[in-house]
TIKERO-838961 format. One record per residue: residue in one letter; x, z, y of N, C-alpha, C in turn. Coordinates in steps of 0.05 Angstrom, whole numbers. Layout:
BEGIN
[A [X Z Y] [X Z Y] [X Z Y]];
...
This chain:
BEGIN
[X [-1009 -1925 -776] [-989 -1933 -795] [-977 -1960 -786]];
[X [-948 -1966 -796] [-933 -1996 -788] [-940 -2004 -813]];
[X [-941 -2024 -810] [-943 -2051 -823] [-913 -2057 -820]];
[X [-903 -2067 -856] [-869 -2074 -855] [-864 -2093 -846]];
[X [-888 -2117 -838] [-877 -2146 -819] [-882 -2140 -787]];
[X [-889 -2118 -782] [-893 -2102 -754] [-874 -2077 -741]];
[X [-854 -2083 -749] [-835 -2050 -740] [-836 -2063 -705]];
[X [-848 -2034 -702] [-827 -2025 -663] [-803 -2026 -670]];
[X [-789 -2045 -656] [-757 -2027 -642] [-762 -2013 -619]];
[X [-750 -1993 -614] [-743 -1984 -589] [-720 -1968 -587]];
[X [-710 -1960 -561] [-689 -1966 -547] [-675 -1933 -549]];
[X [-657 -1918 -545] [-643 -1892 -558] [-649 -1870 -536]];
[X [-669 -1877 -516] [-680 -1856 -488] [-710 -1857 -505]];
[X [-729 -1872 -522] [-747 -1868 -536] [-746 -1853 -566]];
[X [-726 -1868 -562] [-714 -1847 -598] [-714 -1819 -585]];
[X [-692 -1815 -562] [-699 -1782 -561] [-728 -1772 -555]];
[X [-741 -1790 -539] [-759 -1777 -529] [-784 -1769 -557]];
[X [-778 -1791 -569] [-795 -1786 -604] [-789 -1763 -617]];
[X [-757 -1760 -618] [-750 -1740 -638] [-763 -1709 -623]];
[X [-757 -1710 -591] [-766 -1685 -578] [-792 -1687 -591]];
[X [-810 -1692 -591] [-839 -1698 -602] [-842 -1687 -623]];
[X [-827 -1689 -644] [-824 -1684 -668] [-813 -1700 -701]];
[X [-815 -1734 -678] [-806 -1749 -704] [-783 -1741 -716]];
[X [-775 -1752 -735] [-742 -1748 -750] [-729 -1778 -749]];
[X [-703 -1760 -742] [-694 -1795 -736] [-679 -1787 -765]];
[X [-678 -1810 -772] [-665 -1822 -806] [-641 -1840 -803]];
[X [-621 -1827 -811] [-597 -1850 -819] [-598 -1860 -837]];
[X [-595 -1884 -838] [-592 -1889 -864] [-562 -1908 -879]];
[X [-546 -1902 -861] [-513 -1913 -863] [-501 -1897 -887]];
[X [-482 -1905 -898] [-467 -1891 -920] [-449 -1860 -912]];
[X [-445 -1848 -923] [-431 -1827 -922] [-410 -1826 -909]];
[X [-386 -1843 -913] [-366 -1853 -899] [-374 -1857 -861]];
[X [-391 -1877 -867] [-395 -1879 -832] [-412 -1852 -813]];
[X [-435 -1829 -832] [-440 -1810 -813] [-423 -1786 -825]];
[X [-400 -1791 -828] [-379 -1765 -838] [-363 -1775 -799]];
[X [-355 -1787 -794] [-347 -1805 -779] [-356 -1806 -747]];
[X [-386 -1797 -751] [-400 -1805 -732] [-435 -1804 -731]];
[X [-442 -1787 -720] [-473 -1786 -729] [-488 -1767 -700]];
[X [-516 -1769 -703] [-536 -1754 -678] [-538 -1729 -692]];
[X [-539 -1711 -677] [-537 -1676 -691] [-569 -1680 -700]];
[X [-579 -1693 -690] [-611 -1695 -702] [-618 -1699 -731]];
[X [-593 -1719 -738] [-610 -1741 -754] [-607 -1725 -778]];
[X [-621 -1736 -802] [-626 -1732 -835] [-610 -1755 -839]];
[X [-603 -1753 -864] [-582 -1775 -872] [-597 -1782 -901]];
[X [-604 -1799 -904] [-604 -1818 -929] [-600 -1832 -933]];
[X [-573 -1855 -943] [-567 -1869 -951] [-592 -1890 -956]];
[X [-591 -1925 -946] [-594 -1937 -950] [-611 -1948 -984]];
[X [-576 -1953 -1002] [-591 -1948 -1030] [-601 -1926 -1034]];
[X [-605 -1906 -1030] [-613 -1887 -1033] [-645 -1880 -1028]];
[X [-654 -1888 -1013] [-681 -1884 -1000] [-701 -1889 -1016]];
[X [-705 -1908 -1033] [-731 -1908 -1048] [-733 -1889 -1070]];
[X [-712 -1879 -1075] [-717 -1860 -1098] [-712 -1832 -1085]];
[X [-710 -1833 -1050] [-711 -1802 -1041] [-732 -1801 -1028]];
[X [-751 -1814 -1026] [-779 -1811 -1000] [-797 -1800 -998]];
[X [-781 -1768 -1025] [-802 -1752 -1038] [-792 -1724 -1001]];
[X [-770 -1736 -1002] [-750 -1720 -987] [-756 -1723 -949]];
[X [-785 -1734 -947] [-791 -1746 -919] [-822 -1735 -921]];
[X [-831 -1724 -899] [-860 -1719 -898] [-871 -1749 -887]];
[X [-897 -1750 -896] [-907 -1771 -891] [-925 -1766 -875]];
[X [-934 -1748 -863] [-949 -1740 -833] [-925 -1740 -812]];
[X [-902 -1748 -814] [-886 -1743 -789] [-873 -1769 -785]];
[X [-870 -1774 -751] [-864 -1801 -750] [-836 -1800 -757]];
[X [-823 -1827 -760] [-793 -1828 -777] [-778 -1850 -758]];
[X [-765 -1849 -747] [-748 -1864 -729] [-718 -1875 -744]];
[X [-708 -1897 -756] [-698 -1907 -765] [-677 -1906 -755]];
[X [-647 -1911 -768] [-627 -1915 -745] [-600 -1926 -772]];
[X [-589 -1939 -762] [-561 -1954 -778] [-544 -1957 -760]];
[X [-521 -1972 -763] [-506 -1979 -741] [-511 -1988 -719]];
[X [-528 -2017 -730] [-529 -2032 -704] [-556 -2041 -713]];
[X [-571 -2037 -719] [-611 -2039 -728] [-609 -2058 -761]];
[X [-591 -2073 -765] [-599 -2089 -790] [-607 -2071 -817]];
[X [-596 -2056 -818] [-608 -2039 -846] [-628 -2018 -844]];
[X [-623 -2000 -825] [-645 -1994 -811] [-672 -2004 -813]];
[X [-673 -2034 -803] [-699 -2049 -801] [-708 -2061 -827]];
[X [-692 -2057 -847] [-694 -2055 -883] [-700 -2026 -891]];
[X [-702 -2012 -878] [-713 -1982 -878] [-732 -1975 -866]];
[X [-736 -1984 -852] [-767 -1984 -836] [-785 -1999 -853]];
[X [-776 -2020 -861] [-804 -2039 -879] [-803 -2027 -900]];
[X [-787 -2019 -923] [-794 -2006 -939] [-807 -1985 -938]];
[X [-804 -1961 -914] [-828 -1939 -911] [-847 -1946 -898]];
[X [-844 -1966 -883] [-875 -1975 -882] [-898 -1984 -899]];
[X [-879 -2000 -930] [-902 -2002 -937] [-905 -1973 -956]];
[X [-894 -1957 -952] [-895 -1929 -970] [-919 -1917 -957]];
[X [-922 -1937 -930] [-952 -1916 -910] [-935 -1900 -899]];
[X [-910 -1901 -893] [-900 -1878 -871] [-904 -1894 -839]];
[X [-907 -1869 -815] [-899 -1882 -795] [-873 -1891 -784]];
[X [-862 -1916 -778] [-831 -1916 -781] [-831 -1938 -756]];
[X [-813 -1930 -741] [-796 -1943 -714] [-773 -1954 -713]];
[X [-758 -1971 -706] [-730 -1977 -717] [-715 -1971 -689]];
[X [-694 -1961 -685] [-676 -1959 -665] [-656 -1981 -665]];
[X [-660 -2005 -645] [-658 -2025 -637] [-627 -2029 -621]];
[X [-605 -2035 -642] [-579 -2030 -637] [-571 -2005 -649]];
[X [-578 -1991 -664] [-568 -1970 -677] [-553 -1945 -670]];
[X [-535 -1943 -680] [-519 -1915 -665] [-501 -1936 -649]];
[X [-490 -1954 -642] [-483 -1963 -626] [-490 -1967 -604]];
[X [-526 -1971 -591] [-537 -1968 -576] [-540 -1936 -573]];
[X [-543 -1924 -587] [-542 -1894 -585] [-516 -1879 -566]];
[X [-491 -1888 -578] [-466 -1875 -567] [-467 -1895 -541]];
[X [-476 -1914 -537] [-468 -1938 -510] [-480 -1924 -487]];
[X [-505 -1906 -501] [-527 -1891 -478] [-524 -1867 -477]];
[X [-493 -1860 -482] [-488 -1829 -475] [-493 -1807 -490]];
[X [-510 -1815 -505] [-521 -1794 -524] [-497 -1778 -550]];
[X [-503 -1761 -553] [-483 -1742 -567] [-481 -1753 -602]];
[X [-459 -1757 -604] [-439 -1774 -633] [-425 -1745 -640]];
[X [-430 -1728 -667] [-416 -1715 -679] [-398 -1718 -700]];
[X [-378 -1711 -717] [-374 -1720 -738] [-386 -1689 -754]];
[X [-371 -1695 -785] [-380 -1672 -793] [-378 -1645 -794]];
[X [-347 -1645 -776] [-341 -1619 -761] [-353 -1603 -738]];
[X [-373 -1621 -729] [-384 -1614 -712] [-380 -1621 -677]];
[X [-352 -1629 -689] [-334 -1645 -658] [-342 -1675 -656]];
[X [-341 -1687 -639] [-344 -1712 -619] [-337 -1729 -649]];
[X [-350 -1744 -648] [-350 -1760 -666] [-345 -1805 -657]];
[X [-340 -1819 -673] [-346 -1838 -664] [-366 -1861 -691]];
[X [-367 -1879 -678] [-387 -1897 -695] [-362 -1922 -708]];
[X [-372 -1915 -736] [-347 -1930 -749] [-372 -1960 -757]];
């Protein structure tokens, strides 16, 4: 388990290699920004949203965090950490994500970008 004054960052070639694994990567940006732009992977839960959805996350599976650019994100990781989840933060966010090639959808399913 993380400890919420202990989050990993790591980098969007570990994020995949996590999610292949089985973690879930978690957005946690507003609606507006993964309508916009998002990883075909991810679960979306809103930010405010998360403490009253964490019924909505298994807690045997690791959880890989992700926001724009890591700041809210890494406010999402400490909070499921101290929930006792396992939680990782993706370090630069979907910005580091789209910078490393990795596939940006919107909600159409077409090429998306990071608002």
């Amino acid at each position: 388990m993380t400890s919420p004054g202990d989050i990993e960052q790591i980098n969007p070639t570990e994020a995949m290699t996590r999610i292949a694994g089985s973690a879930v990567l978690l957005d946690v940006r507003n609606p507006d920004e993964t309508a916009a732009g998002r990883a075909r992977e991810a679960m979306l839960i809103p930010l405010p949203e998360l403490g009253t959805r964490l019924d909505e996350l298994d807690p045997t599976v690791p959880i890989v965090a992700v926001c724009k650019a890591g700041g809210r994100s890494q406010m999402a990781a400490e909070l499921l950490a101290a929930a006792g989840f396992d939680v990782v933060n993706l370090a630069g966010g979907m910005q580091a994500w789209a910078s490393a090639g990795l596939d940006v959808i919107d909600d159409a399913g077409e090429p998306g970008s990071i608002k």
